[in-house]
C-alpha positions as CSV (number, residue, x, y, z in Angstrom):
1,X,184.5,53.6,126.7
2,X,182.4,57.3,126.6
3,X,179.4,57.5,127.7
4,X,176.5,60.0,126.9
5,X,173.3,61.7,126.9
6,X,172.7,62.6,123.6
7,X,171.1,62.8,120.3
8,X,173.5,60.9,117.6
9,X,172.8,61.0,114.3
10,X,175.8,63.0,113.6
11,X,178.0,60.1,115.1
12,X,176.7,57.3,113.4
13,X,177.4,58.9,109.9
14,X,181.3,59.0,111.2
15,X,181.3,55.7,112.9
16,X,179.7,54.3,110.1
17,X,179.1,54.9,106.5
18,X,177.6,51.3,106.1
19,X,174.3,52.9,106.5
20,X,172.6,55.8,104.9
21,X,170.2,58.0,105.6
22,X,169.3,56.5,109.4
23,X,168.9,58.6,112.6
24,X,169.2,57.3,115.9
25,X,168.0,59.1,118.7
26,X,167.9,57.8,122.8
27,X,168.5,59.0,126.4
28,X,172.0,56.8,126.3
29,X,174.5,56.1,124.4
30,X,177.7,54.2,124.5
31,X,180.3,54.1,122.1
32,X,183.0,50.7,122.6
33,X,186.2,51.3,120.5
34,X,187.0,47.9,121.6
35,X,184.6,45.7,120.0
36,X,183.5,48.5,117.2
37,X,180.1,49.0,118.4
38,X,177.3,51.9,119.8
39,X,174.6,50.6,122.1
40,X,172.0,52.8,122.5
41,X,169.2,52.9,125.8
42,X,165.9,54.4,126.8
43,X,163.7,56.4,125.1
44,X,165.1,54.5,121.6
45,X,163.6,56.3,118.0
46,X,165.2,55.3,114.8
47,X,164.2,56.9,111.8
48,X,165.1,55.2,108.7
49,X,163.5,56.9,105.2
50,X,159.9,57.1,106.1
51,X,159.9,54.2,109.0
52,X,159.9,55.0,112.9
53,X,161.5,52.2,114.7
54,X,161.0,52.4,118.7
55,X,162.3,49.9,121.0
56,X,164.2,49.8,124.7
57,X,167.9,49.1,123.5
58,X,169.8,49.1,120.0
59,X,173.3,48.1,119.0
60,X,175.2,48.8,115.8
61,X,177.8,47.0,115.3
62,X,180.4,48.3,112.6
63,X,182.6,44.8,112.5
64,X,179.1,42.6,112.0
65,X,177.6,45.3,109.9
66,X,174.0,45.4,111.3
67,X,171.2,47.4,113.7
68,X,169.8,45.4,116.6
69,X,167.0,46.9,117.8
70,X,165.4,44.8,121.0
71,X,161.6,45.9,122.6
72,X,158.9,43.9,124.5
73,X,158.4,44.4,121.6
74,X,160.0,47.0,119.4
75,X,157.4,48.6,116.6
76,X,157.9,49.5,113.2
77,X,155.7,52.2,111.4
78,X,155.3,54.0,108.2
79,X,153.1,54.9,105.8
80,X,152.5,51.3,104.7
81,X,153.9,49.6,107.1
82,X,153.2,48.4,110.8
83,X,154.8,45.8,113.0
84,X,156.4,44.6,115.8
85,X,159.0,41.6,116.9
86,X,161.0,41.3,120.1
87,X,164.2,42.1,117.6
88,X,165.1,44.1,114.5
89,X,168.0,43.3,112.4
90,X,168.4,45.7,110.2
91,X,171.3,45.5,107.6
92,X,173.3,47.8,105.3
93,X,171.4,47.3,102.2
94,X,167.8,47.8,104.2
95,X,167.1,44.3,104.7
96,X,165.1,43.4,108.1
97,X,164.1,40.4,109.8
98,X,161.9,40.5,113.0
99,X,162.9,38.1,115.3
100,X,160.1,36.2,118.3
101,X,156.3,37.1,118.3
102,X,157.4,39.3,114.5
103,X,154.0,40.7,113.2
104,X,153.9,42.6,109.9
105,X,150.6,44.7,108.2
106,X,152.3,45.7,104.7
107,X,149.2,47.3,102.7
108,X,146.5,45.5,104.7
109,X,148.0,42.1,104.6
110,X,148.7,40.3,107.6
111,X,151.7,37.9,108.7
112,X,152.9,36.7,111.8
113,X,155.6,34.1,112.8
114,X,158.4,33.7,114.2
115,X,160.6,35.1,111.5
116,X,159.6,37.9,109.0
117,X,162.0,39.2,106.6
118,X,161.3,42.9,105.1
119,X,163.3,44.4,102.3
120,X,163.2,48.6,103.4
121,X,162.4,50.5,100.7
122,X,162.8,54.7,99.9
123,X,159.9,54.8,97.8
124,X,157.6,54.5,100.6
């Protein structure tokens, strides 16, 4: 197991090409050979196309092929966009759902439950 202080955007491109255009930037990171997986602490931004996603703690997981991103609670913020769940689950092909106390405003509409899925899009 390494562990670091860094900014990683670099190392997610070679761990894993499964996701495009993402970077992850936090105080620690910890990269598991073992079970295929970076877990990433404090000060957590994620910047996927034009979203800024801030939490506590993320894990990607090559083998499962998805972003975690956990907050009390983690936001979500673009242009048209602004939420907030206790989890992200962000996959390969840009689909999200928000997971416990989720909270979207797409465009001025309003949804809360306890499950919101979100289809990320580039054009935004």
């Amino acid at each position: 197991m390494i562990l670091g202080f860094v900014y990683l955007p670099v190392v997610i491109s070679e761990e894993s090409s499964i996701f495009q255009n993402i970077s992850i930037q936090s105080d620690q990171v910890t990269i598991d050979q073992d079970t295929r997986q970076l877990t990433f602490k404090n000060n957590l931004r994620i910047k996927i196309d034009s979203h800024i996603i801030e939490g506590s703690s993320a894990r990607l997981s090559r083998k499962d092929e998805k972003l975690e991103i956990f907050g009390k609670p983690a936001t979500i913020k673009s242009s048209t966009i602004d939420g907030e769940a206790e989890i992200f689950v962000i996959y390969p092909n840009k689909s999200m759902s928000l997971l416990g106390n989720a909270k979207l405003i797409n465009q001025g509409n309003s949804i809360t439950s306890n499950l919101i899925t979100y289809q990320i899009t580039s054009n935004e």
